[in-house]
C-alpha positions in Angstrom: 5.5 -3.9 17.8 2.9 -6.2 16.8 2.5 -9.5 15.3 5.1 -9.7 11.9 3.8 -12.1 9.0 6.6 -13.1 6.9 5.5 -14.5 3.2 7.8 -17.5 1.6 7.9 -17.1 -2.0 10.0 -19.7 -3.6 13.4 -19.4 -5.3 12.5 -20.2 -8.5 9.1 -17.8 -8.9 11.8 -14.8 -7.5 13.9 -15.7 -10.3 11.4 -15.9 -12.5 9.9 -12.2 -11.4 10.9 -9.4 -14.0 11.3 -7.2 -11.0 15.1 -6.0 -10.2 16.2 -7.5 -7.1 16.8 -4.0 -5.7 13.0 -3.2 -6.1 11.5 -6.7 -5.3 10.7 -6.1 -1.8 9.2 -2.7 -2.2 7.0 -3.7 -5.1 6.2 -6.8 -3.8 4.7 -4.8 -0.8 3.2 -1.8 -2.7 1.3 -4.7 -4.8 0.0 -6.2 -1.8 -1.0 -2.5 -0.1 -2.9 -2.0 -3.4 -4.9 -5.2 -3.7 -5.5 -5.4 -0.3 -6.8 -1.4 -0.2 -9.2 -2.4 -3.4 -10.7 -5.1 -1.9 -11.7 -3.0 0.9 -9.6 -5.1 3.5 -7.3 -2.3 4.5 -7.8 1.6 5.3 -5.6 4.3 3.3 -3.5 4.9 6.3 -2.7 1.0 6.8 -2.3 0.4 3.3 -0.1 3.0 2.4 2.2 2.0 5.9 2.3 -1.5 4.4 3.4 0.6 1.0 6.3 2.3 2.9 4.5 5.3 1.1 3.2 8.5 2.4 -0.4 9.4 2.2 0.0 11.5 -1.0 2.5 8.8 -2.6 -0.5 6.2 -2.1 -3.3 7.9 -3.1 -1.2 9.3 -6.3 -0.2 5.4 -6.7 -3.8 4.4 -6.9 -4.5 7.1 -9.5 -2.4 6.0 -11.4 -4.1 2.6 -11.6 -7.5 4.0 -11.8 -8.4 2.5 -8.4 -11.1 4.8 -7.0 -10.4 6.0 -3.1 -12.9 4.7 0.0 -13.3 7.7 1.7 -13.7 6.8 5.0 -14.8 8.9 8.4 -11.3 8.4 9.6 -9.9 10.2 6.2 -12.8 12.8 6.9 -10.5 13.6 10.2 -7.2 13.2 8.9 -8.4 16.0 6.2 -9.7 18.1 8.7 -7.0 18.0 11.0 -5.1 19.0 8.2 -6.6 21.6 7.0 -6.4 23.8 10.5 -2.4 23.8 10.0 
């Protein structure tokens, strides 16, 4: 396994987040997948592990907030390799 970043966010700002506790984590991470993946600082395929999501989930997930896809060589393979299954 590689290198783990843990993020403090403090106590008060959790309590403060309109986010049900149950869903925090995962929404705090599919946020950060999203911004990250607009910015052009992460590839569909990392961005969507950091998401927990699958490839479909994510894409569907940036749809939904109008964030146009970077289609990159490596989801030019990915397609491909999909397509002769």
């Amino acid at each position: 396994m590689g290198k783990v970043i843990q993020i403090e966010i403090p106590e008060e700002i959790i309590v403060g987040i309109k986010i049900p506790e149950k869903d925090l984590e995962k929404t705090i991470k599919v946020e950060l997948a999203v911004a990250l993946y607009q910015r052009g600082y992460l590839s569909l395929g990392q961005a969507r592990r950091i998401a927990g999501l699958s490839k479909s989930e994510f894409i569907n997930e940036l749809a939904k907030r109008k964030i146009e896809r970077h289609y990159t060589e490596e989801d030019l393979k990915d397609d491909i390799e999909f397509s002769g299954k």
